[in-house]
N, C-alpha and C positions, 0 to 999 in steps of 0.2 A: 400611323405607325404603332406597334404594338409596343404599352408600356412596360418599363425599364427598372425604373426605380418607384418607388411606391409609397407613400401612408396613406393612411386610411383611419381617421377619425381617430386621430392620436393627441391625448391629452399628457401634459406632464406640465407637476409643480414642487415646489420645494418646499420644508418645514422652516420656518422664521418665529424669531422672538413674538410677533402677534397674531403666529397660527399656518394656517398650508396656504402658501401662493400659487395661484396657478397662472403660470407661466404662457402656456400654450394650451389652445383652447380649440378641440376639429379642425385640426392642421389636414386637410387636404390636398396631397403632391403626386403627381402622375407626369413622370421623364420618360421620353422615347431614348433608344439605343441611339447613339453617338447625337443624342442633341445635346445644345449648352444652353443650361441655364439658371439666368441669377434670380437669386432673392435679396430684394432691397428693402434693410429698413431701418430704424432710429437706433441708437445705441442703447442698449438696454432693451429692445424689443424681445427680446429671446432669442435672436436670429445664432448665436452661437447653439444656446440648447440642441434648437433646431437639426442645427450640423453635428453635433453630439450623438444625437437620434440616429442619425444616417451612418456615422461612424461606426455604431455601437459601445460608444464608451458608457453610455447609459441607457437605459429601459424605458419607456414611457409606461405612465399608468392607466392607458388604457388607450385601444386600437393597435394598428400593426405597421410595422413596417420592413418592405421585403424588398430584396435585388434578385433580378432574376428568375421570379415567383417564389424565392428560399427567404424564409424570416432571419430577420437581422435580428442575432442572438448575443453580438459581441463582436469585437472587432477582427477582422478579415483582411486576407490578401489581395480579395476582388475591390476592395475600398481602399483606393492611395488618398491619402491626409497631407492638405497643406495648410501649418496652421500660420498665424500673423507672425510668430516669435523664431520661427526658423527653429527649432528641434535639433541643433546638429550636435555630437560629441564634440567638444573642444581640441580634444586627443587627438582625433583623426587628421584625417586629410582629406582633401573635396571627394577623392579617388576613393579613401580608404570611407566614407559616412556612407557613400552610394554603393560601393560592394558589397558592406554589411548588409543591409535591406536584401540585396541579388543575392546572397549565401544562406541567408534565412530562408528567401520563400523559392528559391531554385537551388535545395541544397543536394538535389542527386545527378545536377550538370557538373561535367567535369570543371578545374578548375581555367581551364584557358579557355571553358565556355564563357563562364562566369564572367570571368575577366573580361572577354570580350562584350559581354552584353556591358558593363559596367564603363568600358571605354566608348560606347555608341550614346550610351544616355551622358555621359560628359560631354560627345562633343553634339548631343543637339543642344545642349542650352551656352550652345560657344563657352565653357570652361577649362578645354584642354590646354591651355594656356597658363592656367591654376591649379592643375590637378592634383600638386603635391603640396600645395598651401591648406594651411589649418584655416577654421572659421575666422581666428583671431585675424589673420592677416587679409581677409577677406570685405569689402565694401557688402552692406546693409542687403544692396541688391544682387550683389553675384552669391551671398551666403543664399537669399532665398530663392535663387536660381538654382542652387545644391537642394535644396529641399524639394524644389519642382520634380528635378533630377531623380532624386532618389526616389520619389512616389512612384515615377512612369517607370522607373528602371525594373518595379515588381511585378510589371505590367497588368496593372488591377481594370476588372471591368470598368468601374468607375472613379472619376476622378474630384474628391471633394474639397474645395476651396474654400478656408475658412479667413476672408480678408484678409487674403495673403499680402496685398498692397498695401494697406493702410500705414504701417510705421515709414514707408520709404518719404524720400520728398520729391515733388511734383517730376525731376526731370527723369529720375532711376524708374518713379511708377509708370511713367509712359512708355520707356522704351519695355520694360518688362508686358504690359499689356500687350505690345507690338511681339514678344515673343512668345505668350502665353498661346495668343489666336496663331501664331505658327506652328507650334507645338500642335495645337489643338488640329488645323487642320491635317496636318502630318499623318496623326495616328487616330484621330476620329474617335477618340474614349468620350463615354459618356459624362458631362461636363456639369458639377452642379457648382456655383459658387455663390458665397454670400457676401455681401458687398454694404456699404450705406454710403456707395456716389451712381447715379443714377446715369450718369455718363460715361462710369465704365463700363455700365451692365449694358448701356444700348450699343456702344462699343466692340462688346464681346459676346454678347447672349443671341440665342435664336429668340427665347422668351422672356418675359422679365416678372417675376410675378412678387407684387408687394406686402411686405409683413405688416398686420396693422402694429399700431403702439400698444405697449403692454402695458400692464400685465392682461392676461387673459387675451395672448395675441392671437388671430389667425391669418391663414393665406386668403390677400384678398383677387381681386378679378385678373386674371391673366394678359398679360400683353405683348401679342408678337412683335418681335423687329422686322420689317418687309424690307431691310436695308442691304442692297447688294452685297457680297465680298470679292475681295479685301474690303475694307471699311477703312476709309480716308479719316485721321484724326482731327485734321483741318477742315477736312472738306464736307464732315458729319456735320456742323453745326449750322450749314446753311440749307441741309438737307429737309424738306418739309416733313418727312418722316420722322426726324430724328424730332423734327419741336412739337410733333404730333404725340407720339409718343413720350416723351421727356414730361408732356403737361400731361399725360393719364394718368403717370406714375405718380407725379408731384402733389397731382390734384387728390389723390387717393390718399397719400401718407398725411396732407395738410388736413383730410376730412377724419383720419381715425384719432389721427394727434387732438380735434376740437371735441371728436365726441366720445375721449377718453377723459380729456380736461370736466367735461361737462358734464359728465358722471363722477367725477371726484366730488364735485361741489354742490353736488344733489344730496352725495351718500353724507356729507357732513349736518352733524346735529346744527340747530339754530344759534347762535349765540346768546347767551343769557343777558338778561336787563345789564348788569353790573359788569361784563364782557364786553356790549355794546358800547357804553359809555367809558371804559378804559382805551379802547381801540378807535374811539373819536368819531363813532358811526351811529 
């Protein structure tokens, strides 16, 4: 399949009180059209940066990154954003957060197009039920069901998921996982999401490909899911694929996490005689 989304030897790092961090280090990512998939990795790994990159909220300092063979210059209506914190106006209303988006980037459709497009993307993620409720009045998971909402409602080439699940609790992430892959197969946008449970990504991904530990992270060895769909929640964990894969991913993030630790403790000077002997060694 020809690629989708793209970097290409993309470095980026930050200025700190003891000099330039570099964050990400020859991130190399190649997405087919309407594939999904996640990147897994430790918290702090960069894996937000990462999606930052892809957004365009930020630049990297050096390689490229492009949708559609077009450089990602800055953020766009072909890149819908889903980030963990739900993003909604408090103001609004489920109705009125998802129109805004639909008004902005389809502002020369009439207005009962609009509206209409804006009533289709409520009732795929089942909120027509809430649609004149504000975020306040709204549960953890149906607020970032608005958010789902509002991204596809602009209907961007791609769709970037920045652990959109992580703040819910166990029983809202699972049913939302169960609506995401219907969304997803619904309308087949090209699906990147960054995650750090490796169960959601074998879950929901075609491919899973792991971020090593930071700083100076990269993408490490790629690993497809051969797991039919639907994909049974239950019925995944006795699957031999799923423990097949579960231990490539595992085995990789537990081998970058020892041989970052183990470079920590190389780059450290010796302890001095009078060091040693305070520190009882």
């Amino acid at each position: 399949m020809k690629t989708f989304v793209e970097m290409r030897g993309v470095n980026k790092g930050f200025d700190s009180a003891s000099g330039r961090m570099n964050v990400l280090e020859d991130v190399n990512l190649e997405v087919a059209e309407g594939e999904f998939v996640a990147i897994v990795g430790y918290s702090g790994s960069g894996k937000t940066t990462l999606m930052s990159l892809l957004a365009g909220l930020i630049k990297p300092d050096s390689g490229s990154v492009t949708v559609a063979g077009k450089p990602v210059l800055g953020p766009g209506p072909e890149r819908g954003v889903v980030f963990q914190n739900y993003s909604l106006l408090p103001w609004l209303t489920v109705f009125e957060n998802i129109h805004l988006a639909v008004d902005q980037v389809f502002a020369g459709e009439t207005e009962a197009a609009k509206r209409a497009r804006t009533e289709r993307y409520v009732q795929l993620v089942n909120l027509t039920h809430a649609k004149d409720r504000k975020p306040g009045q709204l549960s953890g998971g149906m607020r970032q069901r608005v958010s789902v909402a509002r991204a596809l409602a602009m209907d961007p080439k791609v769709l970037l998921l920045d652990e959109p699940l992580g703040a819910l609790d166990a029983l809202t992430r699972g049913t939302l996982q169960s609506e995401i892959e219907r969304i997803w197969q619904a309308d087949r946008k090209t699906v990147v999401m960054i995650t750090n449970d490796v169960d959601e990504a074998i879950l929901l991904a075609d491919r899973i490909i792991p971020l090593s530990a930071g700083p100076r992270a990269t993408l490490g060895p790629v690993v497809s899911v051969d797991i039919e769909r639907p994909r049974d929640r239950k019925a995944l964990n006795h699957h031999p694929e799923f423990k097949h894969v579960r231990s490539r991913v595992i085995e990789y993030l537990l081998g970058s996490a020892a041989k970052r630790r183990a470079a920590r403790v190389q780059s450290q000077p010796p302890l001095a005689l009078s060091d040693a002997l305070e520190s009882g060694t």
